[in-house]
N, CA, C and O of each residue as an XYZ file, in Angstrom:
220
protein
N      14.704    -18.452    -25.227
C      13.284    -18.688    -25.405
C      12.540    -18.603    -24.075
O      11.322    -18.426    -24.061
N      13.310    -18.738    -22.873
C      12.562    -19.416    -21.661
C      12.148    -17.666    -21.351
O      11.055    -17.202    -21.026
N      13.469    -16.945    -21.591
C      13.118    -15.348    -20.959
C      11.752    -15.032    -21.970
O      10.687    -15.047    -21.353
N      11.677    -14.805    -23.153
C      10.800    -14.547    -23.854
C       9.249    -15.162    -23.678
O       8.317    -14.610    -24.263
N       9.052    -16.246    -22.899
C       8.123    -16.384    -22.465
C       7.407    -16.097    -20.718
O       6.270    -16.146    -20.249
N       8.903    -15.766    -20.114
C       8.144    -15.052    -19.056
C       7.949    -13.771    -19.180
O       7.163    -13.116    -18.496
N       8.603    -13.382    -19.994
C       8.469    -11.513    -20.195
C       6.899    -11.548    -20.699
O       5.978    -10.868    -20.246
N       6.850    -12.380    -21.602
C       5.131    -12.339    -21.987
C       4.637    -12.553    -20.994
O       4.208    -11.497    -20.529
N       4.406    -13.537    -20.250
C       3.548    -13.316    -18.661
C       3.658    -12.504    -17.906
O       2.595    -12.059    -17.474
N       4.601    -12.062    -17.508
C       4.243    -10.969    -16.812
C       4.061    -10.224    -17.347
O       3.269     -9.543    -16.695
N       4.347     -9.561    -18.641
C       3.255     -8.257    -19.462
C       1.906     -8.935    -19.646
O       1.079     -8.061    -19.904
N       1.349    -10.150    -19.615
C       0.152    -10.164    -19.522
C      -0.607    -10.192    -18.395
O      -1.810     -9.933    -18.349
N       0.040    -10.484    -17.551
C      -0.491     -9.718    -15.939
C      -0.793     -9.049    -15.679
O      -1.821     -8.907    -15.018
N       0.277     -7.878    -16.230
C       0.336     -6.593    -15.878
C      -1.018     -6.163    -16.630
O      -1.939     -5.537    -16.104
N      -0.980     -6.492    -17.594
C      -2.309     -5.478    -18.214
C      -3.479     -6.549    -18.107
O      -4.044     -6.591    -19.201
N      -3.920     -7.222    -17.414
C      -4.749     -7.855    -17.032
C      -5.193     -7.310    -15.603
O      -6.414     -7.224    -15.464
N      -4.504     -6.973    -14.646
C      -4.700     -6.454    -13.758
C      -4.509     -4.948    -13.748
O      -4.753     -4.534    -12.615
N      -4.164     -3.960    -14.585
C      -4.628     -2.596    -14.926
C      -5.230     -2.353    -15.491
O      -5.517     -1.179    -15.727
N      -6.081     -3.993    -16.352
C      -7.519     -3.349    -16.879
C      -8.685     -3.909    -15.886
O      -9.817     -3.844    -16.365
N      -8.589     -4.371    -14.761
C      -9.439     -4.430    -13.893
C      -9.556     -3.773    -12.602
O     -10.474     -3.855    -11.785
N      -8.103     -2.878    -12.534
C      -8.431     -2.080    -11.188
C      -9.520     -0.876    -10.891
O     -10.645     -0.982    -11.380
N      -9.209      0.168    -10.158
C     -10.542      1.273    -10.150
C     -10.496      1.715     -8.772
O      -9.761      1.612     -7.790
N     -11.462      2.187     -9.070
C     -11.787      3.187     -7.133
C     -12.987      3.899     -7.140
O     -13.062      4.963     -7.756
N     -14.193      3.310     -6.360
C     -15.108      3.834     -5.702
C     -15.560      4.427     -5.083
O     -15.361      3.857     -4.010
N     -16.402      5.725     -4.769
C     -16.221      6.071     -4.094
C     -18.177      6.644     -3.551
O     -19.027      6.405     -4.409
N     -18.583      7.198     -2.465
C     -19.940      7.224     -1.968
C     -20.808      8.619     -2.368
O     -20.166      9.660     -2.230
N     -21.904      8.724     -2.747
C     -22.350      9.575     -3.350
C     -21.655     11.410     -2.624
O     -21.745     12.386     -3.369
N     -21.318     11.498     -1.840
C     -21.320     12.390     -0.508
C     -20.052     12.898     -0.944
O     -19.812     14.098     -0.805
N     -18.996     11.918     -1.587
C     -17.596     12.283     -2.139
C     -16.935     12.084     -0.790
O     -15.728     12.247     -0.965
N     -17.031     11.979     -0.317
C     -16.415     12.123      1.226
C     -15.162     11.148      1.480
O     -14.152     11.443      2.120
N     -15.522      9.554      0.654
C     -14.504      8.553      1.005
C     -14.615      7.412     -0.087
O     -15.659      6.981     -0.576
N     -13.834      7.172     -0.255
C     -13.421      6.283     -1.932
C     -12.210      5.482     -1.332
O     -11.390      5.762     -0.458
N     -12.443      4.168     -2.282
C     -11.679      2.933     -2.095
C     -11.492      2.625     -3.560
O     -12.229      2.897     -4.508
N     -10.047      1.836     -3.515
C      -9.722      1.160     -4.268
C     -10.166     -0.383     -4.485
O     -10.527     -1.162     -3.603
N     -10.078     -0.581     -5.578
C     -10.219     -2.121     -5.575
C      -9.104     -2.796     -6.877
O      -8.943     -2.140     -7.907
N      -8.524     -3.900     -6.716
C      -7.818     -4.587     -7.688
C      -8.625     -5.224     -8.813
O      -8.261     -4.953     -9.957
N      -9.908     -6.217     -8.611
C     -10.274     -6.810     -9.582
C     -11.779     -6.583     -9.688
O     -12.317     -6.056    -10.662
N     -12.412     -7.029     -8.595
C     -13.861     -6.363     -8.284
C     -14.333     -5.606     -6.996
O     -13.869     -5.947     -5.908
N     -15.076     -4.776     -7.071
C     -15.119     -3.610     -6.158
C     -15.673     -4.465     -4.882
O     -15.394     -4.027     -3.766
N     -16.556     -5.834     -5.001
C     -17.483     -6.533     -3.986
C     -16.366     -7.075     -3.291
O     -16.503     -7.165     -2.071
N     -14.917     -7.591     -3.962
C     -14.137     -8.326     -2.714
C     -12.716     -7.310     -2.546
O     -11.555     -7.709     -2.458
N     -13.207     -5.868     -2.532
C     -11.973     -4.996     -1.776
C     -11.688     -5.185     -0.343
O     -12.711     -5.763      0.024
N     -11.002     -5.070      0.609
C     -10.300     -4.948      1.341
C     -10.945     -4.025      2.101
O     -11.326     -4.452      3.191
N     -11.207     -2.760      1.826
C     -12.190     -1.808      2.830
C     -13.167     -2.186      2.334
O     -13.749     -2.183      3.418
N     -14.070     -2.594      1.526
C     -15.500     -2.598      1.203
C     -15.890     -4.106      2.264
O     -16.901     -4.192      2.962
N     -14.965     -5.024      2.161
C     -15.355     -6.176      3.259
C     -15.231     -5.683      4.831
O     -15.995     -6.167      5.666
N     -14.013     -4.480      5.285
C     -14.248     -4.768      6.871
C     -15.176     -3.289      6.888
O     -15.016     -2.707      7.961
N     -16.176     -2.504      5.864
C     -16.604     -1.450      5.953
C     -16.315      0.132      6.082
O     -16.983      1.068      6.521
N     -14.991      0.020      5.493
C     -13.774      1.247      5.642
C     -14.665      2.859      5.667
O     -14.458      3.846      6.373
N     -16.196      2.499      4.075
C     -16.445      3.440      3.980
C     -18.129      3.898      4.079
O     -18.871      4.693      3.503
N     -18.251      2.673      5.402
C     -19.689      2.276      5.465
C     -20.591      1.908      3.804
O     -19.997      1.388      2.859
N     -21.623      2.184      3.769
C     -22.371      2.081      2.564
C     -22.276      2.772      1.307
O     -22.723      3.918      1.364
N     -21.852      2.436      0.249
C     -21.232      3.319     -0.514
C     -22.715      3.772     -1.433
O     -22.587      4.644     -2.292
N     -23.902      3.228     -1.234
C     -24.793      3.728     -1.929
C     -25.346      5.050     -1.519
O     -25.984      5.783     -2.274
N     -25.012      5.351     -0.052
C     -25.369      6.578      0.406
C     -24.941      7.749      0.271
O     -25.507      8.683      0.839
């Protein structure tokens, strides 16, 4: 029973977090980022990887 309930957690992880990933990228096409859950707290979008992505 104990396996059968972690196998469910981690398959619900898993598709909890592959239905929130993605990748952004700046009108110009030039440079695109990933993000895991929301695009505002990525990893390059916080230290500016791809400057302003509205441009």
């Amino acid at each position: 029973m104990s396996k059968i309930i972690k196998l469910t957690t981690v398959a619900a992880i898993v598709a909890f977090l592959s239905g929130c990933t993605g990748s952004v990228s700046n009108k110009a096409k030039n440079c695109d980022y990933d993000y895991l859950l929301h695009p505002a707290i990525s990893i390059s979008k916080v230290i500016g990887g791809c400057g302003p992505v509205d441009k």
